[in-house]
N, C-alpha and C positions, 0 to 999 in steps of 0.2 A: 672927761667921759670918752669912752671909746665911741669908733665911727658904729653909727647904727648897723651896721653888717655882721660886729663883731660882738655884739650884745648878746651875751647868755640868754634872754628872753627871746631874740630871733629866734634861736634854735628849738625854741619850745610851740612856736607859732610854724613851725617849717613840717611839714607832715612826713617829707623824706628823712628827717634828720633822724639817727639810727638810737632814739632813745632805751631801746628798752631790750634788757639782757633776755636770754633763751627763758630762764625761770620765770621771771618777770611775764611775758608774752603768751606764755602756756600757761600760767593763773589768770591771765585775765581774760583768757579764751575758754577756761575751761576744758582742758586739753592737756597733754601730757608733750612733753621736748618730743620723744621718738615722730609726734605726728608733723611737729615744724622740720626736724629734721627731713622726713616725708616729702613734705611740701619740695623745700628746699632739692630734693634728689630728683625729686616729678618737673625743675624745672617750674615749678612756677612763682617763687620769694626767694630771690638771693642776699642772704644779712648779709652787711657788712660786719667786716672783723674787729674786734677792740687792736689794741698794742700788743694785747696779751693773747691773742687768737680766740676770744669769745665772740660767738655767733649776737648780734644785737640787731635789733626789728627796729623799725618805724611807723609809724600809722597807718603809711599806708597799706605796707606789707601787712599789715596785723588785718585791716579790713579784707586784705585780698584771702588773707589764710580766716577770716573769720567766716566769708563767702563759702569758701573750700567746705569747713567745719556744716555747714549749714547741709552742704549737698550729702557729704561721707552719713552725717546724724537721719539720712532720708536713705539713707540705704546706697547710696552712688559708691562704686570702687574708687578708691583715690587717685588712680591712675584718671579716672575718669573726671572725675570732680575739676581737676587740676587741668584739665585739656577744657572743659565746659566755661571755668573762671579765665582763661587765655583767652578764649574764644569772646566771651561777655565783654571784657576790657579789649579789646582789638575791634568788636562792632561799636562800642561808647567812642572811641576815639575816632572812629571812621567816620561815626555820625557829628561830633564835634567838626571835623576840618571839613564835612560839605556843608554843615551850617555857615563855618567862616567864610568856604568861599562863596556860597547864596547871599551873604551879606556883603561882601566886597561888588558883589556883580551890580548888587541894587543901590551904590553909592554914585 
């Protein structure tokens, strides 16, 4: 059996792993390539590349561009949308690392 890191199942539990092609990503968002592409140029989802130079998403990129979707469907410019979801994930993380360190202080 391989070592548990190399297990085809990890990469299906891994939310970074770059599962899911342009077409793939844009049917399950409801959305057409030109708008990942979009995303992707606005700077805010960089797919990784196959061997063969195909654009492929991961989860989490898929929620971040599904975030996006959610603003553009409300009337937001996508330039806009795309600087708002930067903005959202850079306050969630900033509130994460003063949570850790409010909890290190009270050890």
């Amino acid at each position: 059996m391989p070592p548990s890191s190399t297990r085809p199942t990890d990469n299906l539990d891994d939310d970074d792993y770059p599962a899911y092609t342009m077409g793939r990503a844009a049917e399950m968002l409801s959305t057409s390539p030109a708008f990942l592409r979009a995303l992707g140029e606005n700077r805010l989802i960089t797919p990784l590349r196959s061997e063969g130079g195909h654009r492929r998403y991961s989860r989490y990129q898929l929620r971040i561009a599904s975030r996006a979707r959610e603003l553009v469907d409300q009337g937001t410019k996508i330039e806009d949308a795309c600087r708002i979801v930067i903005l959202e994930d850079q306050l969630e993380e900033a509130q994460r690392i003063n949570e850790e360190l409010r909890s290190a202080r009270t050890r």
